[in-house]
C-alpha atoms as one frame of an Amber mdcrd trajectory, in Angstrom:
protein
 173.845   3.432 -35.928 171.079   3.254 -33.525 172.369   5.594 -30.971 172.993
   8.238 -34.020 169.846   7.974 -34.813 168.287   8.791 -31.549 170.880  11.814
 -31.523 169.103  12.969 -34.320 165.955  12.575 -33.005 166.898  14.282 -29.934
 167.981  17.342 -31.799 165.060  17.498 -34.211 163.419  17.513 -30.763 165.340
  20.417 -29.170 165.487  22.347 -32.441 161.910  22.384 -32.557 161.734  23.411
 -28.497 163.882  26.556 -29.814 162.072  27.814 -32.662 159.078  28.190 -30.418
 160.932  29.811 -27.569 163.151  32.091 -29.517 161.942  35.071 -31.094 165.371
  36.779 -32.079 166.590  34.949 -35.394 170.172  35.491 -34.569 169.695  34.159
 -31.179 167.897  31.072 -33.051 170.903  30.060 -35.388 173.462  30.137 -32.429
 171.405  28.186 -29.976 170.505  25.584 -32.995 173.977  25.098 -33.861 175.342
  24.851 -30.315 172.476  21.881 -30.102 173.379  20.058 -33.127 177.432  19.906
 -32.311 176.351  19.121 -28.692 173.583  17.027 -29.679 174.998  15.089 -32.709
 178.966  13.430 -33.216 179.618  16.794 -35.473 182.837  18.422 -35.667 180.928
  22.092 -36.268 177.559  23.434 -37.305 177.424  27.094 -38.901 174.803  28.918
 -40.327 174.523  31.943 -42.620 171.762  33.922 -43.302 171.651  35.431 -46.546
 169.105  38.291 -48.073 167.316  38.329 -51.149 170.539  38.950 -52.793 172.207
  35.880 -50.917 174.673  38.646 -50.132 175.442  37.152 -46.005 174.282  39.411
 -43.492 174.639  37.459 -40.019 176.478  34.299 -39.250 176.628  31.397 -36.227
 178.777  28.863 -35.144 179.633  25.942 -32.753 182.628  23.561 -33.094 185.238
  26.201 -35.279 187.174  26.750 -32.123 190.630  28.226 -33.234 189.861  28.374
 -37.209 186.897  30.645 -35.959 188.489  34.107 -36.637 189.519  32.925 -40.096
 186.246  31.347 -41.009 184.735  34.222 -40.240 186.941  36.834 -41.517 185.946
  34.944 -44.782 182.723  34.858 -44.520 182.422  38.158 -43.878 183.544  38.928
 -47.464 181.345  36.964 -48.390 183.321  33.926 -49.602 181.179  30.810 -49.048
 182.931  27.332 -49.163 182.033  25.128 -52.608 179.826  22.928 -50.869 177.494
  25.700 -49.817 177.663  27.797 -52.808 176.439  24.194 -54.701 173.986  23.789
 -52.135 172.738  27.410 -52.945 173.168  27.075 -56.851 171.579  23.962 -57.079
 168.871  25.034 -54.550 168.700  21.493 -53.141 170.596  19.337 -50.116 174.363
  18.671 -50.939 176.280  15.919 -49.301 180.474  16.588 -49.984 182.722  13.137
 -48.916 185.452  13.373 -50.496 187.310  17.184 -49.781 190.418  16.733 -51.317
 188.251  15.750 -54.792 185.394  18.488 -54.535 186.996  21.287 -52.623 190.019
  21.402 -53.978 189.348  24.826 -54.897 187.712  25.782 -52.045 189.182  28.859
 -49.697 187.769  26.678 -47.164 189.380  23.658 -47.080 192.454  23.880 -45.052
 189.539  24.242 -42.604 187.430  21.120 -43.126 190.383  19.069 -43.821 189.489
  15.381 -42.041 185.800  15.995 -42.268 182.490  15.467 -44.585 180.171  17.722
 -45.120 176.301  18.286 -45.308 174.857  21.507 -46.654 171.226  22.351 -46.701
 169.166  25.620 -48.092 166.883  27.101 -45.651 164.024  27.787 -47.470 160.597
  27.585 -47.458 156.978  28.756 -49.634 160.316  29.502 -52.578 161.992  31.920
 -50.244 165.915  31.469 -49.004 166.617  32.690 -45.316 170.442  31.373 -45.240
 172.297  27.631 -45.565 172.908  24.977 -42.691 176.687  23.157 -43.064 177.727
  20.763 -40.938 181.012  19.080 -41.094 181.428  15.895 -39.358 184.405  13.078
 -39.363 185.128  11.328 -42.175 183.909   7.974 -40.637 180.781   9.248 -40.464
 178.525   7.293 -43.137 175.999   9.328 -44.483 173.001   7.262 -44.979 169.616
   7.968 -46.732 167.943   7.913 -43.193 170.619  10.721 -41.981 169.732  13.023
 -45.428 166.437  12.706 -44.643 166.597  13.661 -40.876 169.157  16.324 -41.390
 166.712  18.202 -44.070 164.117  17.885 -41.307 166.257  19.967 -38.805 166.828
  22.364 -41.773 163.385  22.677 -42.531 162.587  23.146 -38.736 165.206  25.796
 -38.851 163.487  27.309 -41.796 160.142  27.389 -40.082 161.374  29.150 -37.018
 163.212  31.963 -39.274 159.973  32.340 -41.199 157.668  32.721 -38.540 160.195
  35.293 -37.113 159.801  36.745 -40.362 156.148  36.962 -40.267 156.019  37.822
 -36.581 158.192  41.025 -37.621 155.475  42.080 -40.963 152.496  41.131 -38.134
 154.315  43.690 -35.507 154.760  46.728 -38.530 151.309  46.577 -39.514 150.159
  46.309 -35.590 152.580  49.486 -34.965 151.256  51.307 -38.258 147.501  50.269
 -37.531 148.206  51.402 -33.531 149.429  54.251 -35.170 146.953  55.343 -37.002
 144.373  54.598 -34.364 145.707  56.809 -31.984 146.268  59.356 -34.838 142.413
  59.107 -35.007 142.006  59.112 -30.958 143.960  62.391 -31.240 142.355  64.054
 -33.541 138.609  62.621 -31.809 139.804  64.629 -28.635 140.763  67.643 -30.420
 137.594  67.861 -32.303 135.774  67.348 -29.048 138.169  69.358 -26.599 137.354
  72.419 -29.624 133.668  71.779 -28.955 133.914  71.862 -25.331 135.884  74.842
 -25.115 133.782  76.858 -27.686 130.440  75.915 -26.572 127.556  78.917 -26.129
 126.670  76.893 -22.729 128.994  77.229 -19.337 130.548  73.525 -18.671 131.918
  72.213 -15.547 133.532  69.433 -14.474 133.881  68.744 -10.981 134.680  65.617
  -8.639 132.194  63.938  -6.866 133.339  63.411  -4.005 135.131  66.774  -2.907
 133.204  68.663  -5.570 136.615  70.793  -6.838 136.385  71.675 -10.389 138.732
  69.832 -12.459 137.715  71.145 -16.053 135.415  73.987 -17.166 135.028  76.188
 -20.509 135.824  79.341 -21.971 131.448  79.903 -21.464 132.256  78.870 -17.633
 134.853  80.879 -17.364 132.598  84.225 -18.708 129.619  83.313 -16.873 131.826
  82.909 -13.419 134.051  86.068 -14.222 137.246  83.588 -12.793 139.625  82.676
 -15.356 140.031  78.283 -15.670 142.595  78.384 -13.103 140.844  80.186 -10.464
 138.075  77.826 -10.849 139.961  74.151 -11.228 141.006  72.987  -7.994 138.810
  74.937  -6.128 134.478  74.115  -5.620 131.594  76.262  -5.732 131.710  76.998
  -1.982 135.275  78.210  -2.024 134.173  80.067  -4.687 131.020  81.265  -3.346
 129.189  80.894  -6.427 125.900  80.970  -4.885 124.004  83.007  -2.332 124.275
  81.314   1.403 120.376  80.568   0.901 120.674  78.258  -1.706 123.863  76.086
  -0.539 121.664  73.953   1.550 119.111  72.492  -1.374 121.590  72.315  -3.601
 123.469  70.363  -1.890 120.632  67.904  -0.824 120.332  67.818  -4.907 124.003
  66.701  -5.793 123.810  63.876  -2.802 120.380  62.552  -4.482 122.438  62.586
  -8.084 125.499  60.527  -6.530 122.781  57.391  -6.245 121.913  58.004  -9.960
 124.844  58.073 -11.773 124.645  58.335 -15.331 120.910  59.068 -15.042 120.799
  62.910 -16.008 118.600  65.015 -14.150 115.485  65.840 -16.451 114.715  69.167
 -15.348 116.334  72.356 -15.425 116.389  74.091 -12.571 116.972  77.637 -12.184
 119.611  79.088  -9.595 121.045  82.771  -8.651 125.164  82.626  -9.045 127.374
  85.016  -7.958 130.271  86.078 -10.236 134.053  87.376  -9.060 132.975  90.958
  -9.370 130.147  90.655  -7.117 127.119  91.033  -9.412 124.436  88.117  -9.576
 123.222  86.186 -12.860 120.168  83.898 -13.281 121.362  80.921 -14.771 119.476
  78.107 -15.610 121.673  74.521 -15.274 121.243  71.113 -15.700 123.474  68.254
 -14.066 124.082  64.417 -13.831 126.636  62.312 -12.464 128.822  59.891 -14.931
 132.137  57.562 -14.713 135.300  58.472 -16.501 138.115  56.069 -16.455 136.246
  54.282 -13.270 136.168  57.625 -11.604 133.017  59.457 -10.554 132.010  63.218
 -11.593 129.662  65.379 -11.864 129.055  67.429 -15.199 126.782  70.382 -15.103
 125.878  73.014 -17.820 124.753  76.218 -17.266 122.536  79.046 -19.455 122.198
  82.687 -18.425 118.710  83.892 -19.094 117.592  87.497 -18.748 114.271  87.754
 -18.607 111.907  86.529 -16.288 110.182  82.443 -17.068 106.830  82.231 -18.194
 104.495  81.390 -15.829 103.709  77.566 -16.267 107.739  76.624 -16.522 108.758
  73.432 -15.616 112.081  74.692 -14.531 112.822  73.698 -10.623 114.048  76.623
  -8.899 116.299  77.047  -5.872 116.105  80.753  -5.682 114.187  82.420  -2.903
 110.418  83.138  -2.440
């Protein structure tokens, strides 16, 4: 008596090991009914899970050995043995000792023959998941204490197939909230990839470091005469954008704005560019250094002006005297 009551134990034990390990509820029912026929003096352990319906939709097993095929074959049409379909119709625990009394009836028996049986609904919060039978020798005296720790093990089981269950709703609405989220993302970066590219002012893009252009608009692209990919890949020396006078102070300026990133430059300042077909523009530009994804750039925007600043202007200027 004693020692089948710490087998019990030790499987309530194990059992509850399993349901926090195992995610996969089909996974769950084999391992827990390989433990309880390992575990516990049972001749098998099987367990159904039923939907909604009770209609069976997986089964596991330990112990069957060569009544397996035909047990299952059975199952499969969904024929469940009298002591489970009690179990299910009376929605309660159902102990069976006496087989050739109760089951007479039963498709089942010739399998069970020499055995007692305990079947248990797993349910919990008024839902069914499936039914827990075991079937162990007819010796085996089925005490209140083993009722009461067998309906623990099937409410453990219970437990674990629920919080599969709810693990499974949790995951949809993470996958259809994701999904909307990057739904939004997407249409964030197309509203501001249309702004970019359809702004009045010329934007680059260009790497910090090596200064190549690695983005610019359709404004960039008409103020430069070079078409987006002339310009990416390529920086404003290889593309002699500006007169040989004014290479030298700018770049002094775009080391000074590597120490500041993020800090935007607060004045304008006004520079002569050169465009593909050789004529000049006045342009005036701002630029300041900023981090995307961890990686340094510079962004700069440019303005063509046509007429001459009024005296007073707080525009810098790099063009000659």
């Amino acid at each position: 008596m004693e020692e089948r009551l710490n087998s019990l134990m030790k499987a309530i034990r194990i059992v509850s090991q399993l349901i926090i390990k195992e995610k996969n509820r089909e996974r769950l029912i084999q391992a827990v009914s390989e433990t309880l026929v390992e575990t516990i003096d049972l001749k098998s352990a099987w367990i159904a899970l039923t939907d909604s319906s009770e209609k069976l939709i997986h089964i596991a097993e330990s112990g069957l050995g060569e009544n397996l095929k035909q047990f299952k074959k059975l199952l499969e049409k969904n024929v469940l043995p009298v002591c489970a379909k009690k179990a299910l119709a009376q929605n309660k625990a159902l102990i069976t000792l006496d087989i050739s009394i109760e089951c007479r009836n039963c498709l089942l028996k010739p399998l069970c023959n020499e055995t007692n049986s305990f079947a248990s609904i797993l349910k919990i919060d008024g839902k069914k998941y499936g039914i827990l039978t075991v079937s162990m020798a007819k010796n085996f005296t089925f005490d209140k204490t083993d009722q009461v720790l067998f309906q623990e093990i099937t409410d453990i089981i219970a437990f674990g197939l629920y919080n599969i269950d709810l693990s499974e709703k949790q995951n949809i609405i993470l996958k259809d909230l994701k999904n909307k989220y990057y739904d939004a993302l997407k249409e964030s970066e197309e509203r501001f990839r249309a702004l970019f590219e359809h702004a009045p002012d010329a934007y680059f893009l260009h790497d910090i470091k090596s200064f190549r252009y690695v983005d610019c608009n359709l404004a960039a692209q008409k103020l430069t005469g070079y078409t987006k990919e002339e310009i990416i890949g390529n920086n404003y020396l290889q593309l002699k954008l500006l007169p040989q006078e004014q290479l030298g102070k700018i770049a002094t300026f775009l080391e000074q704005l590597k120490c500041n990133l993020n800090k935007e430059n607060i004045l304008p300042y006004e520079i002569r560019a050169n465009r593909k077909d050789g004529t000049q523009v006045f342009v005036e530009a701002r630029t300041f250094a900023l981090q995307i994804g961890g990686k340094a750039f510079f962004f700069g925007y440019s303005q063509r002006y046509f007429r001459k600043k009024k005296s007073g202007t707080t525009a810098a200027t790099f063009t000659e005297a």
